[in-house]
N, C-alpha and C positions, 0 to 999 in steps of 0.2 A: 092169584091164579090157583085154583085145584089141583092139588099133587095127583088126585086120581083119575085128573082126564090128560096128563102132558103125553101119556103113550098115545091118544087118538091123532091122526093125521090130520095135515091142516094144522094143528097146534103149535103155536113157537114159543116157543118156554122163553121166559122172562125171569131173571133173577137180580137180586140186586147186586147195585155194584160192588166189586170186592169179594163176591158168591158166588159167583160163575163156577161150573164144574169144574175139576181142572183134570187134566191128561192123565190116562192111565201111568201110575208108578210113580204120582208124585203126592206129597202130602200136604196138608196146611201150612205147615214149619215150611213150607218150598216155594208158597203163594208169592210170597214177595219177589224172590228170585225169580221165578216166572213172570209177574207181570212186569218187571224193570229188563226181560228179555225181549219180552214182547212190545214194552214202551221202546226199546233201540231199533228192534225191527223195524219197527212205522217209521221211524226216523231215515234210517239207512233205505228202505223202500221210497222215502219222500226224496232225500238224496239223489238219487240212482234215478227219478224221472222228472228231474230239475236240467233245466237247458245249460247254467255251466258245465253240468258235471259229464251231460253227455258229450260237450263240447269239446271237452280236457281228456276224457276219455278216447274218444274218437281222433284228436289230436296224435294224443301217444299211437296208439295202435296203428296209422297211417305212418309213423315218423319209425317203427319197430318194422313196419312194411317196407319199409322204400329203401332203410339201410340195410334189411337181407337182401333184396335185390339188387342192392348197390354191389353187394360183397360178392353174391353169387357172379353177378358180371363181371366185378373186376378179377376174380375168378380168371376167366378166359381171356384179359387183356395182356397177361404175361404166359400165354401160352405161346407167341413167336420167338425164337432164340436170337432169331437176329437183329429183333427190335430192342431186344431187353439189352443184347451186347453194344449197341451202340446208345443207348441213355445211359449205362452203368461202367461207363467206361473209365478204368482206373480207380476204382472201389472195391474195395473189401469186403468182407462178405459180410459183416455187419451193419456194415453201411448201404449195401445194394437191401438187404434185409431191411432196415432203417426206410427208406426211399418208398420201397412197395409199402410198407404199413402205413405210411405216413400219405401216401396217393390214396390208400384205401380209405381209410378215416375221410381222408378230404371228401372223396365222394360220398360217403356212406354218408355222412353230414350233410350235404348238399341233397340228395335224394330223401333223405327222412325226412329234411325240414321241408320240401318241396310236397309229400307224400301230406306230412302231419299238419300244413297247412290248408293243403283242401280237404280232408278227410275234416280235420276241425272246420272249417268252414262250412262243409254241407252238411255237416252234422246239426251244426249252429244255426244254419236257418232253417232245413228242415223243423229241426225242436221248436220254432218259432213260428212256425208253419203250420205244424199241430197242435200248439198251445192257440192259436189263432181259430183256426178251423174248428181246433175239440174233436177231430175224427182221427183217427190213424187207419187210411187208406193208400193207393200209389201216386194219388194226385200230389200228395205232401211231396215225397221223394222226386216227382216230374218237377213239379215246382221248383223245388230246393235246386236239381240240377240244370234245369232251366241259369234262374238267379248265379247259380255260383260257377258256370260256364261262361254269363255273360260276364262276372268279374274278370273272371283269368283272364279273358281276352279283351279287354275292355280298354287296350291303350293299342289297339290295332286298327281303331275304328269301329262306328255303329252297326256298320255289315258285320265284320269279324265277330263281333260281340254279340249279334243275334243268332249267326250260325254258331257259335261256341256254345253259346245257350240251349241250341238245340240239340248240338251233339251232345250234349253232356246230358240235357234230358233223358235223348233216347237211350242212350248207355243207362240210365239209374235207372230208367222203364224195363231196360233187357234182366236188369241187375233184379230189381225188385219182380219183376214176371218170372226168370226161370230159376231165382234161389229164394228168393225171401216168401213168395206167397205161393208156393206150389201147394195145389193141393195134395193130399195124400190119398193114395187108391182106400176102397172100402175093404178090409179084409173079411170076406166071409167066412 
């Protein structure tokens, strides 16, 4: 390629491998570092839209969900005095202390894994959905809540299971229509 036409537009500069310009402030002595930055990057970018990873991903963060909410409720299930005095009757205060953490924990477990299971789940077939399709649009996410409504419900019966399927649809439609794919006003 002619070095004295790369400024005309249109022109895509071609260099060889290993020649590539490299970013302002760094030198040849830096070349290597740089490309073994940028060989992790592609990796960690391949990673990061690989269907376990969003599965595992999406797992935790449902299961970190469901036990703040766990906790925030149990929260206000020791705010009755008279309830508390009659489960905690004839304990110490380490022990009444003991008692509530150890309720908390219980739930906080029970709601994460509750939370981290369908969160991993829709995650898991949605990713599979679009690895399927090759599109990422709302039909993925309808689908996926479709599918993974009719699991949850799916030992209720074939009715239960198709209305589970739709609620959960509709819900990942409301979900993905008024947070995920708003558009954004044009700023003039």
């Amino acid at each position: 390629m002619n070095p004295s036409t790369n400024h005309l537009p249109g022109r895509v500069p071609i260099w060889a491998p290993h020649k590539e310009p490299l970013p302002p402030g760094l030198s040849e002595d830096d070349r290597s570092y740089y490309e073994q930055s940028k060989r992790w990057e592609g990796y960690m970018a391949s990673a990061m839209e690989s269907c376990p990873v969003k599965t595992v991903l999406a797992g935790g963060a449902g299961f970190g969900i469901g036990a703040f909410f766990s906790l925030m409720s149990a929260s206000f299930a020791y705010e009755d005095p008279y309830l508390r005095s009659q489960t905690q009757v004839g304990m110490n205060t380490t022990q009444k202390a003991s008692q509530i953490f150890r309720e908390m924990g219980k739930g906080m477990w029970t709601s994460g894994r509750a939370f981290g299971k369908i969160g991993a789940m829709f995650a898991g077939i949605e990713c599979v959905i679009e690895s399927y399709r090759a599109k990422n649009d709302i039909y993925n996410s309808v689908s996926s809540g479709f599918v993974c409504g009719g699991i949850l419900a799916r030992n209720s019966g074939p009715k239960a299971a198709i209305s589970g399927g739709l609620a959960f649809a509709a819900f990942s439609a409301a979900i993905d229509l008024l947070f995920l794919r708003r558009e954004t006003p044009d700023e003039d």
